[in-house]
Backbone as ProteinMPNN parsed JSONL, in Angstrom:
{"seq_chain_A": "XXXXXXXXXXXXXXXXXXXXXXXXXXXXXXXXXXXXXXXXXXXXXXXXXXXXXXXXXXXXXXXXXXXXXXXXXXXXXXXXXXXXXXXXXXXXXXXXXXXXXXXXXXXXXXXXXXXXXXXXXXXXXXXXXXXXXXXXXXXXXXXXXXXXXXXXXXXXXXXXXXXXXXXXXXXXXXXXXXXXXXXXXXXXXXXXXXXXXXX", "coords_chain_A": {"N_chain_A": [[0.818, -1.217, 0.0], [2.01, 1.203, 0.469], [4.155, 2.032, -1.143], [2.074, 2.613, -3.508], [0.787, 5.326, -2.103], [2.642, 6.481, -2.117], [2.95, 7.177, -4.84], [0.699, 7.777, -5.279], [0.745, 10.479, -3.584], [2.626, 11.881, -5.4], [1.713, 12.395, -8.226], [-0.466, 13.604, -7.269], [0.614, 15.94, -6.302], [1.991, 16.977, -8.442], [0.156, 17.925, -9.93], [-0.68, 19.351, -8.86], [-1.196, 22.136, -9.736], [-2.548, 22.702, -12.293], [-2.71, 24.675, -14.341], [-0.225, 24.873, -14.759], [0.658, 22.398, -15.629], [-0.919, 22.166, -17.986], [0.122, 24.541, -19.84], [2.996, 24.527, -19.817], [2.021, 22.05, -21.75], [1.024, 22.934, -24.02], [3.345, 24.824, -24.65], [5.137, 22.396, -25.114], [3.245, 21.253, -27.443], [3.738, 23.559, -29.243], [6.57, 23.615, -29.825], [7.092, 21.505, -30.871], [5.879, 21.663, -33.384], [7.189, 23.341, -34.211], [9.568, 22.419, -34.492], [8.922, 20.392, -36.596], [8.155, 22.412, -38.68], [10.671, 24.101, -39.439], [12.061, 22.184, -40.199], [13.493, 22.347, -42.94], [15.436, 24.032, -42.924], [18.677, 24.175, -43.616], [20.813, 23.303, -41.86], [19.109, 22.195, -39.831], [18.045, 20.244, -40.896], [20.149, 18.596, -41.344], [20.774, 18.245, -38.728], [19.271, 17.126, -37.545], [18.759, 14.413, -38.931], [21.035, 13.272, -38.2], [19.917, 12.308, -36.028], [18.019, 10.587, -36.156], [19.451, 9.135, -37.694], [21.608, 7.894, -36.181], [19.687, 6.783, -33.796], [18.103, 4.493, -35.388], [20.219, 2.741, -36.209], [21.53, 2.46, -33.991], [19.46, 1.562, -32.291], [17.024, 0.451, -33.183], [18.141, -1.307, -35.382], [19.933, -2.127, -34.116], [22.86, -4.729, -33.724], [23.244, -4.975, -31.124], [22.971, -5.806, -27.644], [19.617, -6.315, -26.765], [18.637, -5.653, -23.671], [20.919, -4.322, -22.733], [20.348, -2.167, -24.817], [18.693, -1.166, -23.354], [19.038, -0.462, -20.592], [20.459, 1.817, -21.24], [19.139, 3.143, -22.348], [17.398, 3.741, -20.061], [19.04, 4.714, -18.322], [19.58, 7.409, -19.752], [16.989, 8.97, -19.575], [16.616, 9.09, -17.15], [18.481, 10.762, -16.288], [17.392, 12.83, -17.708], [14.944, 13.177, -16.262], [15.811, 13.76, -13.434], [17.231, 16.503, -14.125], [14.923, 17.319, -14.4], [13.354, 17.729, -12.126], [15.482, 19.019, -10.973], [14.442, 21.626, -11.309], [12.971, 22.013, -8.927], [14.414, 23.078, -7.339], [14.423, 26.455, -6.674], [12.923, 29.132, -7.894], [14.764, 29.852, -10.269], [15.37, 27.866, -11.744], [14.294, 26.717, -12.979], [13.768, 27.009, -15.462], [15.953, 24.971, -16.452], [13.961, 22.051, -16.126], [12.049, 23.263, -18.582], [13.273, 24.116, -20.367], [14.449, 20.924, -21.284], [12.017, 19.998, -22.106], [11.305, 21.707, -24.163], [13.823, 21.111, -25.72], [13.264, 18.477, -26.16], [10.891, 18.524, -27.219], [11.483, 19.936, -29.766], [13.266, 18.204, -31.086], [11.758, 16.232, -31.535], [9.454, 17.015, -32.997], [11.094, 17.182, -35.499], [12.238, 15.299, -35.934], [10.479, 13.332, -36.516], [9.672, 14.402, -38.908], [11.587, 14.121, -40.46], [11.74, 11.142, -40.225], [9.265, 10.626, -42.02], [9.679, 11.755, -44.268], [11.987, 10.894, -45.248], [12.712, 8.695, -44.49], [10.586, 7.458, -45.597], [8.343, 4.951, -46.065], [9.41, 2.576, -44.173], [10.58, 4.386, -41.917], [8.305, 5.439, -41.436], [6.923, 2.998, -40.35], [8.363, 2.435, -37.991], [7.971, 4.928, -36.846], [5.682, 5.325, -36.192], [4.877, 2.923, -34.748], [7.589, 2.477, -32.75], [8.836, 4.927, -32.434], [7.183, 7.119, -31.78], [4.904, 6.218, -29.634], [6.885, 5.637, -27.606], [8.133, 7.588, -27.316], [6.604, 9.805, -26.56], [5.246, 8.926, -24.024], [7.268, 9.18, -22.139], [7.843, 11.818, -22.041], [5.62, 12.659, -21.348], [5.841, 11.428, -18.406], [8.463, 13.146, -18.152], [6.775, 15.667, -18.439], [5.475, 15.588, -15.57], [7.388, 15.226, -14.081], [8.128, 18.068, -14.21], [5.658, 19.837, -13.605], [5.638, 18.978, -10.565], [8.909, 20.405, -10.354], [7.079, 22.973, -10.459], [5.725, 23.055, -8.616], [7.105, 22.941, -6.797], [9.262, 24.497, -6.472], [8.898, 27.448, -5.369], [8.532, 26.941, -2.75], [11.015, 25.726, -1.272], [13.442, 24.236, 0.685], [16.472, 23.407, 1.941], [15.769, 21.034, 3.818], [15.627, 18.005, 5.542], [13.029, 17.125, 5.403], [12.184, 17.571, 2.76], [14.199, 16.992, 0.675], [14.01, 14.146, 1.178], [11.396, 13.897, 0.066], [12.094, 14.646, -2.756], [13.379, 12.821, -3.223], [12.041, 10.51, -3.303], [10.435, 11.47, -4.895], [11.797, 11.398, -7.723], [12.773, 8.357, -7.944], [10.154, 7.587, -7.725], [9.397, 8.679, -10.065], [11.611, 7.373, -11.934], [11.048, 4.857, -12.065], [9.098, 4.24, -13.449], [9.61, 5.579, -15.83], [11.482, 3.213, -16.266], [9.636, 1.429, -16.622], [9.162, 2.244, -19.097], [10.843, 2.347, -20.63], [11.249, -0.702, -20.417], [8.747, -1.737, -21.615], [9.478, -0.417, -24.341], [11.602, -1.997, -24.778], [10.671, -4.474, -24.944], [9.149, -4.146, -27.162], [11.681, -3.879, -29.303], [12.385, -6.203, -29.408], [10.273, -7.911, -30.474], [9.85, -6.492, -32.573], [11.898, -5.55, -34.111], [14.287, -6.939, -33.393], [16.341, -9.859, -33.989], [15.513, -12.796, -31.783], [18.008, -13.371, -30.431], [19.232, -11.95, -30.179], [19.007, -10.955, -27.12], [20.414, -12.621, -25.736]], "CA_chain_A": [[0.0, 0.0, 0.0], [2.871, 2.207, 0.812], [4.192, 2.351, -2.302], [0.268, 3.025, -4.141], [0.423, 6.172, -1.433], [3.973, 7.539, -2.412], [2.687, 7.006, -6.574], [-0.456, 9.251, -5.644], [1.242, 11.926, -3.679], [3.725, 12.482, -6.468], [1.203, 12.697, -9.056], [-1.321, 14.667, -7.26], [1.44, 17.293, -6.058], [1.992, 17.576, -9.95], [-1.214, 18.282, -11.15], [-1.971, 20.486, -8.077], [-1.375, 23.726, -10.226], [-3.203, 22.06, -13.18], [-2.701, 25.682, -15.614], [1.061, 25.216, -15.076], [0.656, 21.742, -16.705], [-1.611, 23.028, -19.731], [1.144, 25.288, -20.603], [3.617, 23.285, -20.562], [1.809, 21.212, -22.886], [0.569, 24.002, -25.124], [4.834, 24.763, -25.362], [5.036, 20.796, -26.122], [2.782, 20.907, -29.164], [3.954, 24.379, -30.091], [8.285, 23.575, -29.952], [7.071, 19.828, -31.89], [5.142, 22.196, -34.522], [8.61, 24.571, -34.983], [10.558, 21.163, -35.462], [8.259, 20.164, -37.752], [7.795, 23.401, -39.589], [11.519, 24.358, -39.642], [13.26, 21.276, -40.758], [14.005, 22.59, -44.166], [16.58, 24.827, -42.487], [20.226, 22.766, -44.066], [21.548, 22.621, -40.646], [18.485, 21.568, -38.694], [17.689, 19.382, -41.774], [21.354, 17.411, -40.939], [21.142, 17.935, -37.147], [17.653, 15.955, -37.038], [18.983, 13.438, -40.06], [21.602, 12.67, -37.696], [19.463, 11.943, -34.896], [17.42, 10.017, -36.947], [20.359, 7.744, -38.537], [21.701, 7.15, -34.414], [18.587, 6.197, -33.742], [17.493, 3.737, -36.805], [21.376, 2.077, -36.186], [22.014, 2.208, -32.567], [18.332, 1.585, -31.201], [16.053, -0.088, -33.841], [18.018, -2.18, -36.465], [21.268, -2.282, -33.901], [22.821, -6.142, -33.473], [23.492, -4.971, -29.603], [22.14, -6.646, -26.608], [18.93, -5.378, -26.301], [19.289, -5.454, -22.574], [22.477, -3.41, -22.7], [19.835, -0.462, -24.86], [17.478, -1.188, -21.867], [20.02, 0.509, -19.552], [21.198, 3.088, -22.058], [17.585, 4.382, -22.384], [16.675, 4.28, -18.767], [20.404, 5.928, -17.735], [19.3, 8.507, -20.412], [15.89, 9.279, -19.481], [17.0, 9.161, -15.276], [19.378, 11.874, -16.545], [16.45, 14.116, -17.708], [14.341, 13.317, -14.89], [16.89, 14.483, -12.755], [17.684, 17.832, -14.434], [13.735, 18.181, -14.572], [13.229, 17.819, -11.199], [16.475, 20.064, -10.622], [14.234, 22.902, -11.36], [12.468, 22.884, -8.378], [15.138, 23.628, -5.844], [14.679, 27.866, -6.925], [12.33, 29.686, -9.336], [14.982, 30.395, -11.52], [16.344, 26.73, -11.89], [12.797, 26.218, -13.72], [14.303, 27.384, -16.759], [16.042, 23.716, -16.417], [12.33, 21.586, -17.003], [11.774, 24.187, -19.615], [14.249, 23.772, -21.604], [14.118, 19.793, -21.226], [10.819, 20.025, -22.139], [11.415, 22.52, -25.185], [14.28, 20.739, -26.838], [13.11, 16.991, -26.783], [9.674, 18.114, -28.021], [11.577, 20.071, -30.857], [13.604, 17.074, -32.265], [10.67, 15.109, -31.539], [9.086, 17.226, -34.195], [11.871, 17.135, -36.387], [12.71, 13.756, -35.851], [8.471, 13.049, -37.241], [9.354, 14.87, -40.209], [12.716, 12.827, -41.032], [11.033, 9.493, -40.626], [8.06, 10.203, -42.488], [9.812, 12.373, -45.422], [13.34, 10.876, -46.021], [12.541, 7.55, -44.467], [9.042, 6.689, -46.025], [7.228, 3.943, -45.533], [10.154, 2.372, -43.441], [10.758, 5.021, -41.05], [6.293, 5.43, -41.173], [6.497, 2.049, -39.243], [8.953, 3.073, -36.872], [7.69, 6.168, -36.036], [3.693, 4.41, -35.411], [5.175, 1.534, -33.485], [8.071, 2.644, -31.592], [9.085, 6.393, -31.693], [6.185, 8.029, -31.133], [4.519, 5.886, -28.749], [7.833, 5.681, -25.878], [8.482, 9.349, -27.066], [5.437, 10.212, -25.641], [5.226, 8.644, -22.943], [8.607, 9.516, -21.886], [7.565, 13.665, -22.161], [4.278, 12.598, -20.158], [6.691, 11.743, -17.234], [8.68, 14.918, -17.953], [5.783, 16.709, -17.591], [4.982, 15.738, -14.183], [8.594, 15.928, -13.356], [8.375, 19.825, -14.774], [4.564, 19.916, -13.019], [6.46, 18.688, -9.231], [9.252, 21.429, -9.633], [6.82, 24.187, -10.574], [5.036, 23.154, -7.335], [8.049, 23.11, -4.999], [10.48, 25.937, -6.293], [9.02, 29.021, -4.859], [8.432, 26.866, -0.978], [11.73, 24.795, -1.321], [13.976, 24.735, 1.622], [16.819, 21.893, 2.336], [15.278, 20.32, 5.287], [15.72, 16.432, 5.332], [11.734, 16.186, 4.452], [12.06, 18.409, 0.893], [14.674, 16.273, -0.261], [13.388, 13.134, 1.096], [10.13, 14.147, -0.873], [12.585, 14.788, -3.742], [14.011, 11.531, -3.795], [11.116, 9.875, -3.399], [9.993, 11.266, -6.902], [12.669, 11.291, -8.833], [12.616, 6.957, -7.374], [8.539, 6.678, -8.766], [9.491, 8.538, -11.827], [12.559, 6.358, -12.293], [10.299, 3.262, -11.849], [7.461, 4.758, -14.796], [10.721, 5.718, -16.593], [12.093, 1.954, -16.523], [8.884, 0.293, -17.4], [8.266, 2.769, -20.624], [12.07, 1.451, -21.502], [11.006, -1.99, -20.567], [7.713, -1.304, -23.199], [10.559, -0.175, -25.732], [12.678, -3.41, -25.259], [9.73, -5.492, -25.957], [8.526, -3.957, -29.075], [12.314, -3.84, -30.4], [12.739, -7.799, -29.785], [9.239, -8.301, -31.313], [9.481, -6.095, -34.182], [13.497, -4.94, -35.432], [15.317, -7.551, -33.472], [16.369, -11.358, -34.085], [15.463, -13.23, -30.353], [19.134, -13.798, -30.255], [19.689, -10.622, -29.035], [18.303, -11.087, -25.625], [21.386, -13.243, -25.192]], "C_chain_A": [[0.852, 1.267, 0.0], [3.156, 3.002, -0.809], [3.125, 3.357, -3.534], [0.441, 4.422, -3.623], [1.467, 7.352, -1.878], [3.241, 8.018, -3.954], [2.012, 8.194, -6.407], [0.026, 10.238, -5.106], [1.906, 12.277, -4.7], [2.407, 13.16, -7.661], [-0.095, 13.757, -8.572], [-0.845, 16.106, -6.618], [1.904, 17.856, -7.588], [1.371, 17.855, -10.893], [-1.986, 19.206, -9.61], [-2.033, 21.921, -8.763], [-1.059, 22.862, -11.663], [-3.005, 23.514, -14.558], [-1.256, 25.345, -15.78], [1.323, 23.739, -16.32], [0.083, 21.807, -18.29], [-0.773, 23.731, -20.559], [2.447, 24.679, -20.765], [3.285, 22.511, -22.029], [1.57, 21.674, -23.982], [2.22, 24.326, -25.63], [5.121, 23.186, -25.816], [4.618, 20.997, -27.205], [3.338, 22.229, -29.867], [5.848, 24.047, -30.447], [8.23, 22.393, -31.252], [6.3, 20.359, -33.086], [6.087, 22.722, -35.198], [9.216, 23.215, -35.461], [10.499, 20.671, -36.582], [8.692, 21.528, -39.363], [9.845, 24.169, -40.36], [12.768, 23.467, -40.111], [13.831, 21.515, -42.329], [14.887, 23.286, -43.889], [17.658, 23.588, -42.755], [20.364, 22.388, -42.752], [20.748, 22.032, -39.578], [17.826, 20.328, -39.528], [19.114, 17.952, -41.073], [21.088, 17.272, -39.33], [20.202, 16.666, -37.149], [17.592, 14.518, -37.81], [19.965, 12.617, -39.149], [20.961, 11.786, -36.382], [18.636, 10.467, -35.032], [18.598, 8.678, -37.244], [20.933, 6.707, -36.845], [20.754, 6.115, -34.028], [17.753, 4.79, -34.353], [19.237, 2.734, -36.434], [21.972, 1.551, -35.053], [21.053, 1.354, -31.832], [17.087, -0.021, -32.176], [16.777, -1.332, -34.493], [19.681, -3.02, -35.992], [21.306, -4.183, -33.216], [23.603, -6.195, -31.892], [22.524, -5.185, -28.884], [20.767, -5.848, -26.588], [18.317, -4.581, -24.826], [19.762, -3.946, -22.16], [21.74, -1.932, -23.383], [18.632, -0.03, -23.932], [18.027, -0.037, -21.232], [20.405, 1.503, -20.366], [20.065, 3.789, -21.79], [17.23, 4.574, -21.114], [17.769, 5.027, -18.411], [19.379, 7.262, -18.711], [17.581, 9.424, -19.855], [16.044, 9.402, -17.518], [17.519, 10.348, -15.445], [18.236, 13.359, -16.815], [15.495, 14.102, -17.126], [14.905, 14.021, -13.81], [17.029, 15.943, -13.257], [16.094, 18.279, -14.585], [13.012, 18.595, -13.376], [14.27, 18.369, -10.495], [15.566, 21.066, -10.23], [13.099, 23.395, -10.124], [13.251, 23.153, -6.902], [15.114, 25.533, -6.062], [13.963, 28.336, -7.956], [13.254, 29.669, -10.63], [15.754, 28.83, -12.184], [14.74, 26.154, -12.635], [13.358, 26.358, -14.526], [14.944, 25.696, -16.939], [14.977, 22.617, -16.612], [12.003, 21.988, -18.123], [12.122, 23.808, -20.886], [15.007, 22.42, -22.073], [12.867, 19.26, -22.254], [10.685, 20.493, -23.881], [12.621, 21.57, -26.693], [13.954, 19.521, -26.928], [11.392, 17.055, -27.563], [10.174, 18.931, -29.67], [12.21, 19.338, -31.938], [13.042, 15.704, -32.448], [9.88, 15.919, -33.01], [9.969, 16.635, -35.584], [12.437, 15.617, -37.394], [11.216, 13.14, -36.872], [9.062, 13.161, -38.704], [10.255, 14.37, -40.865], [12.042, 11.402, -41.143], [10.364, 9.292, -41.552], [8.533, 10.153, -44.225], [11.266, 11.83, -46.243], [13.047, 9.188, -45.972], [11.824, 6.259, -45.25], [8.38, 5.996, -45.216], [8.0, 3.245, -44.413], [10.284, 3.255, -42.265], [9.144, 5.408, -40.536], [6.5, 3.969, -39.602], [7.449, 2.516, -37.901], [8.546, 3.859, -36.114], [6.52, 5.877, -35.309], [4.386, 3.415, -34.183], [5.624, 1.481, -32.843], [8.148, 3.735, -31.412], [8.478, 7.167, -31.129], [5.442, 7.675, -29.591], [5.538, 6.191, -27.493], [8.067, 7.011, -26.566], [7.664, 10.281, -26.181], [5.14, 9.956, -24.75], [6.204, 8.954, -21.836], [8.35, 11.502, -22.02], [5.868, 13.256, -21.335], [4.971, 12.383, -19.049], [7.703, 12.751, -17.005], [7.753, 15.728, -17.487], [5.332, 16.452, -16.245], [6.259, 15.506, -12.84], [9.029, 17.428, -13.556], [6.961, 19.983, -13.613], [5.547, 20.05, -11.376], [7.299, 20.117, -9.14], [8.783, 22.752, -9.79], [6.137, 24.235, -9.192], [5.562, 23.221, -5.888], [8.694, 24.44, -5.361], [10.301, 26.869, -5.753], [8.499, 28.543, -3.431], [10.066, 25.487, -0.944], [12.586, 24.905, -0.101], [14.985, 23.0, 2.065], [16.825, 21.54, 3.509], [15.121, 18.985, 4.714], [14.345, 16.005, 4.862], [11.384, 16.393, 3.11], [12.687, 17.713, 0.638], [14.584, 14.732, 0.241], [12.332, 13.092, 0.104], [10.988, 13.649, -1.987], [13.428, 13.421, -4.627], [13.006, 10.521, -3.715], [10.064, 10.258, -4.894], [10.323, 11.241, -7.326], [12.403, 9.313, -8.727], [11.168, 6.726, -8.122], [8.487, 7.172, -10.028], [10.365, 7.763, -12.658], [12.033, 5.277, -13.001], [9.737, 2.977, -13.187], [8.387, 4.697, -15.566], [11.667, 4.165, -17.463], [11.134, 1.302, -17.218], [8.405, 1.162, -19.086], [10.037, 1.888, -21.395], [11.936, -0.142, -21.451], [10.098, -2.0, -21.823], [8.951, -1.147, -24.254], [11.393, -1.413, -25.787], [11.831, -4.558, -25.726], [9.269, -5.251, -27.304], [10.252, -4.174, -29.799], [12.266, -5.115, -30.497], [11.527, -8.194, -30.663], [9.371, -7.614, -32.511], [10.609, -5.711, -34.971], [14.38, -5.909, -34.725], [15.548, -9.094, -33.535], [16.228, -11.259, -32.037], [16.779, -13.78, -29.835], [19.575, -13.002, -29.823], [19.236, -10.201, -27.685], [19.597, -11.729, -25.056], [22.53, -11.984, -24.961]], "O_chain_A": [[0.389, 2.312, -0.456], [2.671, 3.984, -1.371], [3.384, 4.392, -4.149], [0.291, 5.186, -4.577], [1.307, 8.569, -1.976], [3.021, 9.215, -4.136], [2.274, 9.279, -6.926], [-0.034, 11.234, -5.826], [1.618, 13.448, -4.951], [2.302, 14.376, -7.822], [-0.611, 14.559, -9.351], [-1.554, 17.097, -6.444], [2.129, 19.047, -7.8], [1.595, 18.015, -12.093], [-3.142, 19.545, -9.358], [-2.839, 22.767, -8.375], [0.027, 22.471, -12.092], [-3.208, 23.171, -15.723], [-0.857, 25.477, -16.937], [1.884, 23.817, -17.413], [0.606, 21.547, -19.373], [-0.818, 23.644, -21.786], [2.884, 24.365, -21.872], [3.985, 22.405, -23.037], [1.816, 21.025, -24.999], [2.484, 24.145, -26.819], [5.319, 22.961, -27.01], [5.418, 20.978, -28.14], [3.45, 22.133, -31.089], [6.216, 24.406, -31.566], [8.968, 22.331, -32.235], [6.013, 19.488, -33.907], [6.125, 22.74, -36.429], [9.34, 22.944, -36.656], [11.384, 20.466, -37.413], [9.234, 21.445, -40.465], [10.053, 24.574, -41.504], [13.939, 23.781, -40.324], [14.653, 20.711, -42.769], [15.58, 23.345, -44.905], [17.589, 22.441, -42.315], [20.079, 21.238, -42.418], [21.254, 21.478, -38.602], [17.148, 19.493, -38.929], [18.944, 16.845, -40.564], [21.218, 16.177, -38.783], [20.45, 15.511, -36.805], [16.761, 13.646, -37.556], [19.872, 11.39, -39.2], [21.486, 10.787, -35.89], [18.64, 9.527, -34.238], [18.428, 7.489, -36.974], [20.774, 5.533, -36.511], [20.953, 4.902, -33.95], [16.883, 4.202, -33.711], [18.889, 1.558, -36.548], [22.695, 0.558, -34.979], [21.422, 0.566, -30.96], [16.634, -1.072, -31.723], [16.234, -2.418, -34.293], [20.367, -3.83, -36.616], [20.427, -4.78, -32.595], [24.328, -7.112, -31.507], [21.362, -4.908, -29.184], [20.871, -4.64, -26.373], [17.781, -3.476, -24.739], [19.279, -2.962, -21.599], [22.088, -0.824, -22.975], [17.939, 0.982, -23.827], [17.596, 1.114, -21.304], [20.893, 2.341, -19.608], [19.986, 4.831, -21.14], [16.683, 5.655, -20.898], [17.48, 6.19, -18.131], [18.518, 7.914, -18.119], [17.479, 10.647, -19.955], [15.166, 10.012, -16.908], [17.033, 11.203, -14.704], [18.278, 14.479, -16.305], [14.825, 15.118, -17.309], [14.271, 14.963, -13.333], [16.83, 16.678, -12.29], [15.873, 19.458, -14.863], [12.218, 19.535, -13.379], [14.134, 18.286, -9.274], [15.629, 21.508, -9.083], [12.508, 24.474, -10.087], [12.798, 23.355, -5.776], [16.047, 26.005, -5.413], [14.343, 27.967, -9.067], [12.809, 29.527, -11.769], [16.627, 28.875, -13.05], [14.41, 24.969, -12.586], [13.937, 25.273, -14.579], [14.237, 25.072, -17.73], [15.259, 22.097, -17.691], [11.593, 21.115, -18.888], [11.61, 23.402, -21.929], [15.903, 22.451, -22.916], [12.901, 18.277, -22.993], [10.102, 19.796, -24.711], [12.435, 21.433, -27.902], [14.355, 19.102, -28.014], [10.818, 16.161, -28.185], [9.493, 18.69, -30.666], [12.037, 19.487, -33.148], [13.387, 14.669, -33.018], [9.81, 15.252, -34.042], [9.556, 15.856, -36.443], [12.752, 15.193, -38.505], [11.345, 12.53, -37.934], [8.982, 12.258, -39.537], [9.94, 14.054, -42.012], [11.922, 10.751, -42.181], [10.424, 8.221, -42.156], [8.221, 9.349, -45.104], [11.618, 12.145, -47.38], [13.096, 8.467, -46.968], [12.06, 5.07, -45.464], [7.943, 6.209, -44.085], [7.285, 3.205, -43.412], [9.971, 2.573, -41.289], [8.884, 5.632, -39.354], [6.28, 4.052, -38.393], [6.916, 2.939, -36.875], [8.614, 3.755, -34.889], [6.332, 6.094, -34.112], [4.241, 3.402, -32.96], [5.202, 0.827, -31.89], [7.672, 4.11, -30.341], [8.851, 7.869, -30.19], [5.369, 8.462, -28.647], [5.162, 6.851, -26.525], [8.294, 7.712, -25.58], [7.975, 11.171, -25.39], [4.511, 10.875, -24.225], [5.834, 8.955, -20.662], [9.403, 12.137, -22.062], [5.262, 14.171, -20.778], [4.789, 13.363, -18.327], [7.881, 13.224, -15.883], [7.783, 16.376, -16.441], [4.668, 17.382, -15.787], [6.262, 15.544, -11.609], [10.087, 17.897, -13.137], [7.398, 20.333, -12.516], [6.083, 21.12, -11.087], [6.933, 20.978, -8.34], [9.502, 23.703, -9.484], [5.976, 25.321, -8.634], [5.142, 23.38, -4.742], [8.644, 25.394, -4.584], [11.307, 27.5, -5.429], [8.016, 29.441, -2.741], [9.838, 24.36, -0.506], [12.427, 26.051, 0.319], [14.499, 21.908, 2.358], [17.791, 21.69, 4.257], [14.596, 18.784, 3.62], [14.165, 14.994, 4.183], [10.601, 15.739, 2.421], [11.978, 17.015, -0.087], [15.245, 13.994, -0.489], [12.395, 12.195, -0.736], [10.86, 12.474, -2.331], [13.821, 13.148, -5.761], [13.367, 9.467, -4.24], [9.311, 9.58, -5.593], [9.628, 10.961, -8.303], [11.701, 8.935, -9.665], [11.02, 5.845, -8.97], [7.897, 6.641, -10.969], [10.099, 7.468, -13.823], [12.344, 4.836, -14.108], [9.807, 1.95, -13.861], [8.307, 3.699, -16.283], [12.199, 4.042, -18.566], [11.407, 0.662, -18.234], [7.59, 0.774, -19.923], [10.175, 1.127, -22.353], [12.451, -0.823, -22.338], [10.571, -2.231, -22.936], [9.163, -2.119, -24.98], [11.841, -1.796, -26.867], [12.112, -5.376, -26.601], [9.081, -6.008, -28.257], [10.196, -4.667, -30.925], [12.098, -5.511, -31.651], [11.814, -8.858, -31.659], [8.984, -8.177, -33.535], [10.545, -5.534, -36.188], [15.474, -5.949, -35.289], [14.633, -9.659, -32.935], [16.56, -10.366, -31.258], [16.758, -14.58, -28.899], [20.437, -13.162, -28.958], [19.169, -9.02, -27.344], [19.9, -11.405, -23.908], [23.62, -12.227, -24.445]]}, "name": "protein", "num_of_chains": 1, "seq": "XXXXXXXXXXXXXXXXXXXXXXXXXXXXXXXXXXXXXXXXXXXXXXXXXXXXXXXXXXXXXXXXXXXXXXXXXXXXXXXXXXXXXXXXXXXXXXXXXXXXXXXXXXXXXXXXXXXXXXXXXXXXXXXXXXXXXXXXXXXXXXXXXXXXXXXXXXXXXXXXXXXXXXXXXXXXXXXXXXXXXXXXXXXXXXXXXXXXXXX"}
C-alpha cells in the first residue's frame, strides 16, 4: 500500500497547479510544430537526419544486446528526470524543465518529419510503433517531473523532508521511466530484433 500512497502523492502534487501543466503542454505541441515546420533549415535538416540515422542504427536495427539499450535508455531518461526535477530547488532553476521540455519536443518534431519524409514507408512504421509511442510517454513523465518542480520551487527549503520528498519522486518517476524502456525493449525484440539478441 505504501508504495500506491507515495505514486499518488507524487502525481497529485503535480497536477496540483493544473494551468502550469496546460502550458507546458501548449509549449510541447507548439516547440514539436517549430521542429516540424523548420526542418528545411540545411543545418536543422542534418542535425535531425543525424538523430534520426543514431537512432534507426544504434536503437532499432542495432545487433546490440537489447538489454544493454534497456540501460542506455533508462540511464538517459534518469538523466532528464533528474535535471527536470532540478528545477524545483529555486524559481529560476525552472528554466532547467523548460528547456528539457522545449528541446526533446523540438527534435521530436523534427525527428516526425525525417522518418516520415526521407525515411518513407520504413521510417512510417517506426515512427507508429516505436518512436512516437515511448516518445510520448517519456515527455508525459517529464511533464509531471516539470509539473512537481513548478510546485516546490518558490516553498523549497533543504530540510531532510524536501529532499526526502525529492528523492522519493525522482525513485517513482525512475520506476514509470524503466517500465516505458522496458515497453521499448519489448517492441524492439518483437518487431526490429532477431530473439538472439536477448542473449
Amino acid at each position: 500500500m505504501l508504495p500506491l500512497f507515495i505514486c499518488k502523492d507524487c502525481f497529485l502534487r503535480a497536477f496540483s497547479k493544473k494551468w502550469v501543466i496546460l502550458i507546458l503542454a501548449i509549449v510541447l505541441l507548439l516547440s514539436t510544430t517549430c521542429g516540424i515546420v523548420f526542418i528545411k533549415t540545411p543545418y536543422f535538416f542534418e542535425y535531425h537526419l543525424r538523430i534520426c540515422d543514431r537512432f534507426l542504427d544504434r536503437v532499432c536495427y542495432s545487433d546490440r544486446n537489447v538489454i544493454l539499450i534497456f540501460f542506455e535508455r533508462t540511464g538517459g531518461c534518469a538523466l532528464l528526470v533528474a535535471l527536470a526535477l532540478a528545477g524545483g530547488f529555486h524559481p529560476v532553476c525552472l528554466l532547467l524543465p523548460l528547456a528539457v521540455l522545449v528541446y526533446r519536443s523540438y527534435t521530436f518534431g523534427g525527428t516526425l518529419a525525417i522518418l516520415f519524409s526521407v525515411y518513407e514507408f520504413p521510417g512510417a512504421v517506426v515512427a507508429l510503433l516505436l518512436y512516437i509511442p515511448i516518445h510520448l510517454l517519456t515527455d508525459g513523465l517529464l511533464l509531471i517531473a516539470a509539473g512537481l518542480s513548478f510546485s516546490r520551487a518558490f516553498r523549497f527549503s533543504f530540510c531532510a523532508g524536501e529532499l526526502r520528498e525529492l528523492l522519493s519522486d525522482f525513485l517513482v518517476l525512475l520506476l514509470l521511466c524503466a517500465l516505458v524502456c522496458l515497453a521499448e525493449m519489448i517492441l524492439l525484440l518483437v518487431l526490429f530484433h532477431p530473439l538472439g539478441n536477448l542473449l
